[in-house]
C-alpha positions in Angstrom: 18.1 -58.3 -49.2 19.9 -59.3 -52.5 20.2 -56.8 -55.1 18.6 -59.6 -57.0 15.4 -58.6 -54.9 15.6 -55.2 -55.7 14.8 -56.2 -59.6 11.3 -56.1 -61.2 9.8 -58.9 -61.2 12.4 -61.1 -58.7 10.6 -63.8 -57.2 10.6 -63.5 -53.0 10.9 -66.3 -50.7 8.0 -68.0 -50.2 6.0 -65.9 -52.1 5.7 -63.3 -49.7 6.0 -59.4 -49.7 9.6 -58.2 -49.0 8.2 -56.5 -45.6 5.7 -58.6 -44.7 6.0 -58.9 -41.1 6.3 -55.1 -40.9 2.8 -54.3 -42.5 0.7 -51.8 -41.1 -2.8 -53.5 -40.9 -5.5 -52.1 -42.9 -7.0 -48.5 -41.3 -10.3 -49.1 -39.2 -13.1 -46.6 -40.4 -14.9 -46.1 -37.6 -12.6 -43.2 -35.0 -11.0 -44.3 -32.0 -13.4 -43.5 -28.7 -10.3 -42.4 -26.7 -9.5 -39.8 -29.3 -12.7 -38.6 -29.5 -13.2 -38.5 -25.9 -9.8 -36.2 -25.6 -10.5 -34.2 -28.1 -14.1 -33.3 -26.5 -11.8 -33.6 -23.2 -9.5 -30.6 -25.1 -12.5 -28.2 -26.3 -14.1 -28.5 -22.6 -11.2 -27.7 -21.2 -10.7 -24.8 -23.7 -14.0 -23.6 -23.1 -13.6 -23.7 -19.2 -10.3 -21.8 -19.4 -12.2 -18.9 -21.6 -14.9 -18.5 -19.4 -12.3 -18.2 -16.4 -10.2 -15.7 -18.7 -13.5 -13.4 -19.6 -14.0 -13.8 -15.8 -11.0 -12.5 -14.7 -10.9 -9.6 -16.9 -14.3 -8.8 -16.2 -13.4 -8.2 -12.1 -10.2 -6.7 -13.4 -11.6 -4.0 -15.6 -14.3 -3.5 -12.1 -11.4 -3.0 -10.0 -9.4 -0.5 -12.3 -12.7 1.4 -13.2 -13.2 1.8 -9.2 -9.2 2.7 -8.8 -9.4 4.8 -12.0 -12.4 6.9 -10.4 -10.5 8.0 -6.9 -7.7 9.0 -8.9 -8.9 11.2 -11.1 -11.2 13.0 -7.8 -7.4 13.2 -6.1 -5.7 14.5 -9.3 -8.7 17.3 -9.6 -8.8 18.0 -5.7 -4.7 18.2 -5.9 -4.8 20.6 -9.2 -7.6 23.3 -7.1 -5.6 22.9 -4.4 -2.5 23.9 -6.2 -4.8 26.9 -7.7 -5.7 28.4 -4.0 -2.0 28.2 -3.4 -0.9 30.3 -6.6 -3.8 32.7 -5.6 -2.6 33.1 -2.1 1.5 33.2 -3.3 -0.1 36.3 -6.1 -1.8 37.8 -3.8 1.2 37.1 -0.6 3.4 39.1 -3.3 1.1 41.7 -3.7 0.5 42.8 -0.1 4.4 42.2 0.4 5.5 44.5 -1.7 2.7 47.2 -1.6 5.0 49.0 0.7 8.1 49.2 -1.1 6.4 50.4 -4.7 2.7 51.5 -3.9 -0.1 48.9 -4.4 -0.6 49.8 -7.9 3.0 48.7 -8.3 3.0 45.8 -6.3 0.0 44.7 -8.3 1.8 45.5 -12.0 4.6 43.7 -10.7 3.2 40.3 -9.3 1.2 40.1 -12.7 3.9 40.9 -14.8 5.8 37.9 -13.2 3.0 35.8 -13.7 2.4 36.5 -17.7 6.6 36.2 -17.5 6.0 32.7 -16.2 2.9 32.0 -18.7 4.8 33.0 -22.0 7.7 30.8 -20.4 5.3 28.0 -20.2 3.7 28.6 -23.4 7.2 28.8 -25.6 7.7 25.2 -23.9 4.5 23.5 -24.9 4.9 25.3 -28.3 8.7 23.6 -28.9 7.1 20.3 -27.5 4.0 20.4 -29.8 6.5 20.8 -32.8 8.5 18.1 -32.0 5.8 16.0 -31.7 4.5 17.2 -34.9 7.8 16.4 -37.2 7.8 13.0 -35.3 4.1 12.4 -37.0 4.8 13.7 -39.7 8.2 11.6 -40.2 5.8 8.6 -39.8 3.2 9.8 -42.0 6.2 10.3 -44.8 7.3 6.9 -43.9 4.2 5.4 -44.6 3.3 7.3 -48.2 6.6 5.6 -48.8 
């Protein structure tokens, strides 16, 4: 094309559009049937693949709720187990050393140790609950911010 072409008003050859052969025919109204037949195709499939999902997860959460149920019985069954055993260490201790310092001492010492071991325990949970506080609370002042 001429730059004379490119001016308003330029006649064209043969009185034609400059792009005529490259025209894009006028749109049809009415919507393609294979379009319409993939898009339904599409949401079927959709809906298939949703019901499969909500399937799945359905058996899943079964299984885990099954699974979920025998651990907790072996957790509680493991943690009176381990109860018997402390009651037959204390009172192991107790007969052991009613010999050596009288039963009356054998007996002040075994629960001595025990409340020993208890404030122990106790000074641990309180440094851990305290820690887990300033991490809240570090949060908490990071979101007033």
């Amino acid at each position: 094309m001429d730059n004379i072409d490119r001016q308003t008003g330029a006649a064209h050859p043969g009185n034609a559009a400059p792009d005529a052969e490259n025209a894009v025919p006028p749109a049809n109204n009415e919507p393609d049937d294979s379009l319409i037949g993939e898009i339904a195709a599409l949401i079927d499939g959709g809906r298939t693949y949703a019901q499969a999902e909500i399937g799945f997860q359905k058996t899943r959460a079964k299984l885990a709720g099954r699974n979920l149920g025998t651990v907790l019985l072996c957790i509680i069954l493991a943690l009176i187990l381990v109860h018997i055993a402390l009651l037959a260490l204390a009172v192991g201790l107790v007969i052991a050393l009613a010999p050596l310092v009288s039963i009356w001492g054998a007996i002040a010492i075994v629960v001595g140790g025990l409340l020993l071991v208890v404030a122990v325990l106790t000074l641990i949970a309180k440094k851990r609950v305290q820690r887990l506080s300033t991490l809240f609370a570090s949060d908490q002042n990071e979101a007033d911010a």
